[in-house]
C-alpha positions in Angstrom: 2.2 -30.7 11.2 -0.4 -31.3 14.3 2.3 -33.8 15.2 5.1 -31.0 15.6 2.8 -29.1 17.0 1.9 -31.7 19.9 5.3 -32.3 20.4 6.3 -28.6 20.9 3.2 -28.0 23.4 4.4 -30.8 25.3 8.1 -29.7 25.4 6.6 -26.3 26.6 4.4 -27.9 29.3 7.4 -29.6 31.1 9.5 -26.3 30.3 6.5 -25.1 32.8 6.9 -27.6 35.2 10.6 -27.1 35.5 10.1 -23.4 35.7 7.0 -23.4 38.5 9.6 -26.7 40.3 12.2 -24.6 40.1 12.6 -22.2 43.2 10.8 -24.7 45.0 13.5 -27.3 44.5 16.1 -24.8 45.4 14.5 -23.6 48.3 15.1 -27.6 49.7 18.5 -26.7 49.6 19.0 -23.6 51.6 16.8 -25.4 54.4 17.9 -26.9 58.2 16.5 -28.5 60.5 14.3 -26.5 63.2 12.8 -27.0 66.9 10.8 -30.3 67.2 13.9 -31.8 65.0 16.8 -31.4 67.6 14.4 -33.1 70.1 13.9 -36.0 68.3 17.8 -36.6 67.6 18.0 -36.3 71.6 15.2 -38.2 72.0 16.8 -41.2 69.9 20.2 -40.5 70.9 19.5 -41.0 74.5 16.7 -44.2 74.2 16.1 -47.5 72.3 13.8 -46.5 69.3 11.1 -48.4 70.3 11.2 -47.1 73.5 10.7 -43.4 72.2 8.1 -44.3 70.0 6.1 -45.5 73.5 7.1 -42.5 75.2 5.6 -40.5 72.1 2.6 -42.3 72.1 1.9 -42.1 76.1 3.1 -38.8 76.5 2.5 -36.6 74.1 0.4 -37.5 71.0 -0.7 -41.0 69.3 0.8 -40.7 66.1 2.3 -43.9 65.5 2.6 -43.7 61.8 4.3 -40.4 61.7 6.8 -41.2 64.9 7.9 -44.3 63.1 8.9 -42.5 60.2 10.4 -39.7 62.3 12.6 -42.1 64.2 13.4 -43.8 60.7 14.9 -40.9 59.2 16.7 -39.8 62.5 18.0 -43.2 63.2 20.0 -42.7 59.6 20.6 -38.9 60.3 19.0 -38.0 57.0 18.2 -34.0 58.2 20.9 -34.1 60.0 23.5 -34.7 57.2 20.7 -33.7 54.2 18.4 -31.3 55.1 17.2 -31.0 51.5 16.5 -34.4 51.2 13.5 -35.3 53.3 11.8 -32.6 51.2 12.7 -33.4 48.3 11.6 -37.3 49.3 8.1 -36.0 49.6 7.8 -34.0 46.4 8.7 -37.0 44.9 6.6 -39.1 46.9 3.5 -36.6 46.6 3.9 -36.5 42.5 4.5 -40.5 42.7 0.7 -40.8 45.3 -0.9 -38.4 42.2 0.6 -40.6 39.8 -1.1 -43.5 40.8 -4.4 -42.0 41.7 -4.3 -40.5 37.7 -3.2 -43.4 36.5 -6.2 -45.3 38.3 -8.8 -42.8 36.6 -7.1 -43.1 33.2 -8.0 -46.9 33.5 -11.8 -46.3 34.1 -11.8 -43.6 32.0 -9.9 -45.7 28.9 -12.7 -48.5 29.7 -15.7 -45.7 29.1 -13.9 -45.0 26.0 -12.3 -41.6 26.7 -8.8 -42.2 25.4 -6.2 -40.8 27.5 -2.6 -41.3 27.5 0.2 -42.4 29.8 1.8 -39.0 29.0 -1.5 -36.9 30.1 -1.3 -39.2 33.6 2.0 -37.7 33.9 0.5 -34.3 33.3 -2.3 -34.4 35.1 0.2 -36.1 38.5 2.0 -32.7 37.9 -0.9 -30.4 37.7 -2.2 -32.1 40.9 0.7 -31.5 42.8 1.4 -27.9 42.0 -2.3 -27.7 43.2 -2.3 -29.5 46.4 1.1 -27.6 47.4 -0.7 -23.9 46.6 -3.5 -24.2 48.5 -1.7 -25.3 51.4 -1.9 -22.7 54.4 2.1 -22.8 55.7 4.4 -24.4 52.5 6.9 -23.8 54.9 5.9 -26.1 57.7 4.3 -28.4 54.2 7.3 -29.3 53.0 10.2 -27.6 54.1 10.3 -28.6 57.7 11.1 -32.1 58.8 9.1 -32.4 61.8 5.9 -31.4 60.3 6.2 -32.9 56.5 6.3 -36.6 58.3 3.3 -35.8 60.2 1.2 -34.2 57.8 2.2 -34.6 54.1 2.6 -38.5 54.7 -1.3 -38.5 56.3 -2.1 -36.6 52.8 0.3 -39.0 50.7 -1.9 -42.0 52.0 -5.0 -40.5 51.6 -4.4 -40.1 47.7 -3.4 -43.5 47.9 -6.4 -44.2 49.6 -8.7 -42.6 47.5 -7.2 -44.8 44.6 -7.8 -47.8 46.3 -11.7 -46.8 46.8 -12.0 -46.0 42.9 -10.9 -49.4 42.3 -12.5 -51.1 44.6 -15.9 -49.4 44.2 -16.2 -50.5 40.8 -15.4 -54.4 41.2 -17.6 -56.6 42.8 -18.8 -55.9 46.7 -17.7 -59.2 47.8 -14.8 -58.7 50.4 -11.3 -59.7 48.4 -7.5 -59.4 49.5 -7.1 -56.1 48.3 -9.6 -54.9 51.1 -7.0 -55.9 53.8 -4.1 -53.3 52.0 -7.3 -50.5 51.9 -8.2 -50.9 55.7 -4.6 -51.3 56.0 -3.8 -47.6 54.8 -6.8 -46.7 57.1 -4.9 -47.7 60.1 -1.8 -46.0 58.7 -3.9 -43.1 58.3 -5.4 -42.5 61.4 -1.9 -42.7 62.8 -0.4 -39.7 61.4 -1.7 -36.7 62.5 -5.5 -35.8 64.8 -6.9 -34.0 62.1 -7.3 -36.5 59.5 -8.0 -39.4 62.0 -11.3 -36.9 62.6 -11.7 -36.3 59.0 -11.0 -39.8 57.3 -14.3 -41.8 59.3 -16.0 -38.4 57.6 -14.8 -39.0 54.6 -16.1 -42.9 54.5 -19.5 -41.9 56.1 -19.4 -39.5 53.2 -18.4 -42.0 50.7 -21.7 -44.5 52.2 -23.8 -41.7 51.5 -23.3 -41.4 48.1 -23.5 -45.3 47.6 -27.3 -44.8 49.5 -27.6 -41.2 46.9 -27.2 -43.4 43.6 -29.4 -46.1 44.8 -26.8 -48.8 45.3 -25.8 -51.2 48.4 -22.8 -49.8 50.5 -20.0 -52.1 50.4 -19.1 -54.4 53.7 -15.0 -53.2 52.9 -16.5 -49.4 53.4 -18.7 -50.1 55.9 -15.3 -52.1 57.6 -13.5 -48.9 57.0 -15.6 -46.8 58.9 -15.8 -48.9 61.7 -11.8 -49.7 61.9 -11.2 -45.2 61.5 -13.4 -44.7 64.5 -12.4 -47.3 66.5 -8.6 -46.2 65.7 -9.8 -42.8 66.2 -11.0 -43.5 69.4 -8.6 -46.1 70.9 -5.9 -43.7 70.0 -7.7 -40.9 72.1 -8.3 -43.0 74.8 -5.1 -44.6 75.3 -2.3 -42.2 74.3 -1.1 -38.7 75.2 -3.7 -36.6 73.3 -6.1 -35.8 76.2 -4.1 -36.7 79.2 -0.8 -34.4 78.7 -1.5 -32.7 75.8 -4.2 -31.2 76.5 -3.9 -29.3 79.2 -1.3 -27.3 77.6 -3.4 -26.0 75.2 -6.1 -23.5 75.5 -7.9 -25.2 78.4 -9.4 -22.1 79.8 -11.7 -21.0 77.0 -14.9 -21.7 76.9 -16.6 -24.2 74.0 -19.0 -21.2 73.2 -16.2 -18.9 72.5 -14.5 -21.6 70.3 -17.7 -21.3 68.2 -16.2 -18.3 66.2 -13.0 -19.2 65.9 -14.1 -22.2 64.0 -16.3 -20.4 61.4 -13.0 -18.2 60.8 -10.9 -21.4 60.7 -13.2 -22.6 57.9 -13.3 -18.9 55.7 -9.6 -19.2 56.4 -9.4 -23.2 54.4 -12.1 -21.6 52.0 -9.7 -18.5 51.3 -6.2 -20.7 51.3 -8.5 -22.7 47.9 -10.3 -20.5 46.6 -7.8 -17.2 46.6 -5.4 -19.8 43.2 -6.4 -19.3 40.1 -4.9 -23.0 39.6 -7.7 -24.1 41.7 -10.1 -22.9 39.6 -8.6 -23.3 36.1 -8.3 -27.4 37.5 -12.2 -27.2 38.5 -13.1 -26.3 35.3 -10.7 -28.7 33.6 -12.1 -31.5 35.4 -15.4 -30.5 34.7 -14.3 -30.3 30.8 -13.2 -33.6 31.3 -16.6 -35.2 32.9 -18.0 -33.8 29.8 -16.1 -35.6 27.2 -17.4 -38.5 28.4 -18.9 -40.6 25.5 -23.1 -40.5 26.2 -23.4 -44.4 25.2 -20.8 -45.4 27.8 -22.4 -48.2 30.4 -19.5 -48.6 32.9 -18.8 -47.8 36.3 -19.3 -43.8 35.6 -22.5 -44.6 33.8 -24.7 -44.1 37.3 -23.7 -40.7 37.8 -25.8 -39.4 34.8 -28.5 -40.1 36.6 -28.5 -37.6 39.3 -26.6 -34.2 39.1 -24.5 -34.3 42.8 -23.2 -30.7 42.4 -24.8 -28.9 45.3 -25.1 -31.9 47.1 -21.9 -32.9 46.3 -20.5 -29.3 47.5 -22.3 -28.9 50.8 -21.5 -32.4 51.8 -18.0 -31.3 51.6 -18.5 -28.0 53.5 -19.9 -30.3 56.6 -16.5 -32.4 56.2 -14.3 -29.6 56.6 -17.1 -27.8 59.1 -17.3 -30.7 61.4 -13.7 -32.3 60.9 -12.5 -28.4 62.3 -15.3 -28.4 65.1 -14.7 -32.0 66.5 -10.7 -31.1 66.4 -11.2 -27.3 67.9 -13.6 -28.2 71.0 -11.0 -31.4 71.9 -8.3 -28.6 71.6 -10.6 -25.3 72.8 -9.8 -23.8 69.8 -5.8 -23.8 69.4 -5.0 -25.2 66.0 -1.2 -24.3 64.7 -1.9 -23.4 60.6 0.1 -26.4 59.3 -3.0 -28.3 60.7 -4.7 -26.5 58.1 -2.4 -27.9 55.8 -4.0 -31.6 55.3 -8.2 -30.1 55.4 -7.3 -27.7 52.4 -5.4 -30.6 50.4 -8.1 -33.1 51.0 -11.3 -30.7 50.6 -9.4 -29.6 46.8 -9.5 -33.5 46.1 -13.4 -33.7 47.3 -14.1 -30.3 45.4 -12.2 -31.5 42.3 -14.2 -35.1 42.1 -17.3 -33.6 42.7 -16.7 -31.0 39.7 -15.5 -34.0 37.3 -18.9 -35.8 38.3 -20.7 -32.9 37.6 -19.0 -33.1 34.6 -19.8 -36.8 34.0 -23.4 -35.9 34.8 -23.7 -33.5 31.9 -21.9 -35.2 29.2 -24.7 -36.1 27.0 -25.3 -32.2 26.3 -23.4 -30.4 23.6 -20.3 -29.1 25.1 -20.0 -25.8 23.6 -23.4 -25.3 24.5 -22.3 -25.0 28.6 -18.6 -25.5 28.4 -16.9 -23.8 25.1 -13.6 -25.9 24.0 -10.3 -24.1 24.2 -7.6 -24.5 22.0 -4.6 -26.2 22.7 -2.6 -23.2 22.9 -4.9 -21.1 24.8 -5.2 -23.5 27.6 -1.5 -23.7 28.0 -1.2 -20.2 28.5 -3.9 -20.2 30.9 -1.8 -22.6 32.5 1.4 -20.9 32.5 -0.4 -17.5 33.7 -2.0 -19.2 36.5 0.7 -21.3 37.5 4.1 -18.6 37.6 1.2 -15.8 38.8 0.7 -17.3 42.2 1.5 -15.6 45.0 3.3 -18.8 46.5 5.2 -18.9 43.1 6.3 -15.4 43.7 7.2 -15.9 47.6 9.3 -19.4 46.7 11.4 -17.1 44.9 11.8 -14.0 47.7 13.0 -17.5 49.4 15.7 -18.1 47.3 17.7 -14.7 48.0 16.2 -14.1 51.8 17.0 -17.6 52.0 20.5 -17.6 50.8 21.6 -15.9 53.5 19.4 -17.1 56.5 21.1 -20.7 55.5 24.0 -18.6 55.1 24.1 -17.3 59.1 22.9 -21.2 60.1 25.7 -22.4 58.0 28.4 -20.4 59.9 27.2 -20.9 63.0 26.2 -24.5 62.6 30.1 -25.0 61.5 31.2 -23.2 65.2 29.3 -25.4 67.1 30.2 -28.2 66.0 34.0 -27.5 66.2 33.4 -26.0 69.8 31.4 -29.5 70.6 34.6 -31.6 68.6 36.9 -29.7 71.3 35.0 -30.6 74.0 34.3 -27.2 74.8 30.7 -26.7 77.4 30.4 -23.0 76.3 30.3 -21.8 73.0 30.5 -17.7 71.6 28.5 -17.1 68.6 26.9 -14.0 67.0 23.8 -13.4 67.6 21.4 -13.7 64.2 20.5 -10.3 63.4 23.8 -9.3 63.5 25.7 -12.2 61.6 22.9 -11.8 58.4 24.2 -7.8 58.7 27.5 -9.2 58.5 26.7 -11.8 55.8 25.0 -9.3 53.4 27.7 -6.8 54.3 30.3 -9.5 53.3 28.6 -9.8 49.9 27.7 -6.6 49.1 30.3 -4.6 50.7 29.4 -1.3 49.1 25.5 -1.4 50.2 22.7 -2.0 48.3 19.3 -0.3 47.5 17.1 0.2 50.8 14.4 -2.5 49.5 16.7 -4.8 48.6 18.0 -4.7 51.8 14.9 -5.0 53.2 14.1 -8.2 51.1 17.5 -9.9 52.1 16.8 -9.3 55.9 13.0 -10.2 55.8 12.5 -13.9 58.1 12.4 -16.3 54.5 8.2 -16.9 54.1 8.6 -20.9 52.6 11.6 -22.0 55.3 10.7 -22.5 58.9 12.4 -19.7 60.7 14.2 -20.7 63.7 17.0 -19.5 66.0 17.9 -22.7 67.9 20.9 -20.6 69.5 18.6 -17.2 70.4 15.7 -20.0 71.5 17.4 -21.4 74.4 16.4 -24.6 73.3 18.0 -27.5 75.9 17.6 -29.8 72.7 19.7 -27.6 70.0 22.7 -27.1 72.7 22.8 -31.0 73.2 23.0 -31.7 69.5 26.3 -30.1 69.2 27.6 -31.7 72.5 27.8 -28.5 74.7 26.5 -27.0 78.0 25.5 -23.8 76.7 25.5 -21.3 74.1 26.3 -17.4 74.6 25.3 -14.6 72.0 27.5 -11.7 71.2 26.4 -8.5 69.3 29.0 -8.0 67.8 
């Protein structure tokens, strides 16, 4: 009977996953490439791909992680041909980087004697993900467009990756081993994606020395080689490339670092709200924390230290000055211009920090009774929790607005995406196409030729909140017109 009844939770629990996935999934499909992506395709098209990826780097920005992948997916035409499919890649890839980092702490855990099954590290992967992708500032500029998934999500992919490879390596022996070089390896890779994590990551180590120093034991030479190699990186990379010389100047060069001050307290309410506004967030806190808890009191392993001290507050406030002084070291370089997908990486990784620090917590009160400070919930309470918190959010309810405003934004780009490129196969210079406001009247007007109610008119006009709107014809964008092979593009009206 409990059997049955396992099995039917579990056949719920991915019925949730598949419903919450869902309008996400088919949001990937109604999406097109934007901006920054027609540049790259002329970009490629016109030089040898090594030589864009020096331009890149001396010009404009020293991400040599991100612009290799970049030129990698536009060398095969991948958003070109499949739009969907870099996103979809990096759900995939995201769930696959939580896999592994679950499947690490099931091994520890499994070794203090807290059973826990291949099946929960598949839960648990999915949980995380839902997580990191709801407390993300933009989801649209997350996931959905190309440009800014490769620089950002991949910098948060690694770091998962990353923090695996510290778990492991924290609990074997200090001595410097081969699996140090693949560790310091990912810190390079790191760095190299976007600025904000290269400021954040030597941070994060310093952090991770501190705690070594809290608990009372030596600090590793691999960690202490890791902050080294992020700061040198760090600093090589802002020395050397584009970041300061020709980027910078086009940002907000004119304000003054005292009027910055502000703007980076609201910067940091703004990560705080983005976390703290899910219930997800805090339903996972306290599920973590349940979890520290079950750990068995007699256990001697690598977890064992951590009942000696309580790092809660610590813990917390230590992560405050990593996202306080990763946003002032990134807003005085840039006098306070930060674009919100920036945002996008600091909320991911502070969750990660907030989440170990709760599960330490956890770990730290164990040896008390449980119901005592943390009352057990049945198994079919918390997967109702769970489903309320999860198809509740906001994000959850805006995916799906996406689906029908979406529909026919992709719609219009569709149409016109099909004109252009038979006006380019003609070898026409000048091509006639209706402007956007009045090709989705059209659309909507094509599928609902006898009207519809005024607000859901309004919903299928609204600018689609999880796609990156962009009008590359309306734009003017030199980049866009040259994709298609022509000279120029005119709007009509009608």
């Amino acid at each position: 009977m409990n059997a049955a009844r396992d099995a039917a939770r579990t056949r719920l629990f991915w019925g949730l996953i598949l419903a919450g996935m869902l309008p996400f999934v088919i949001v990937a499909f109604l999406n097109s490439m934007a901006a920054d992506d027609y540049l790259f395709y002329y970009l490629y098209e016109s030089k040898a791909f090594f030589k864009v990826q020096a331009d890149l780097y001396h010009t404009w920005a020293g991400r040599y992680t991100s612009a290799f992948l970049i030129g990698f997916f536009v060398r095969l035409d991948l958003p070109g041909r499949y739009p969907w499919l870099p996103t979809l890649l990096y759900f995939l890839a995201t769930w696959g980087a939580f896999c592994y980092l679950s499947a690490t702490l099931r091994l520890f855990l499994n070794r203090e004697g807290l059973r826990i099954t291949r099946m929960r590290v598949l839960q648990g992967a999915s949980l995380l993900f839902f997580l990191s992708m709801y407390v993300q500032a933009d989801i649209a500029t997350g996931f959905y467009w190309f440009s800014s998934v490769v620089v950002y999500q991949t910098a948060f992919i690694l770091f998962i990756m990353l923090a695996a490879v510290l778990i492991r390596r924290l609990a074997a022996p200090p001595a410097f081993i081969a699996t140090d070089l693949f560790l310091l390896l990912l810190i390079l890779l790191i760095v190299g994606c976007n600025e904000m994590v290269a400021v954040f990551l030597p941070l994060f180590l310093l952090s991770l020395a501190l705690a070594c120093h809290f608990y009372g034991r030596p600090v590793p030479l691999f960690l202490w080689l890791g902050v080294a190699i992020a700061i040198t990186a760090g600093v090589f990379i802002m020395l050397t490339s584009g970041v300061l010389i020709f980027r910078r100047p086009l940002l907000n060069a004119g304000t003054s670092y005292f009027h910055v001050l502000p703007i980076i307290g609201f910067q940091t309410i703004a990560v705080l709200y983005y976390i703290f506004k899910e219930p997800f967030f805090w339903l996972a806190a306290a599920a973590v924390f349940g979890l520290g808890l079950r750990l068995p009191p007699g256990s001697t392993g690598f977890l064992a230290p951590f009942r000696r001290k309580d790092i809660f507050l610590s813990g917390l406030l230590t992560v405050f000055g990593l996202l306080v002084l990763s946003l002032t070291a990134f807003m005085m370089a840039s006098r306070g211009s930060i674009p919100p997908r920036t945002l996008n990486n600091l909320s991911d990784m502070v969750v990660c920090c907030v989440l170990a620090i709760c599960f330490l917590a956890g770990v730290n009160k164990s040896g008390l009774p449980a119901p005592v400070i943390f009352p057990k919930l049945s198994p079919g309470l918390g997967l109702g929790l769970l489903i309320a918190v999860t198809l509740s959010s906001t994000n959850y309810l805006a995916a799906w607005k996406t689906v029908f405003s979406g529909y026919f934004y992709h719609a219009v780009l569709t149409d016109r995406d099909r004109q252009l490129k038979g006006a380019g196969r003609e070898h026409q210079h000048t091509a006639v196409v209706l402007a956007y406001d009045a090709a989705l009247r059209e659309k909507i007007d094509s599928v609902f030729p006898h009207g519809v109610f005024k607000t859901v008119q309004g919903l299928l006009q609204e600018k689609p909140a999880m796609l990156y709107y962009y009008d590359g014809a309306g734009s003017g964008d030199r980049a866009y017109t040259h994709f298609y092979g022509l000279d120029s593009i005119i709007l009509r009206e009608k």
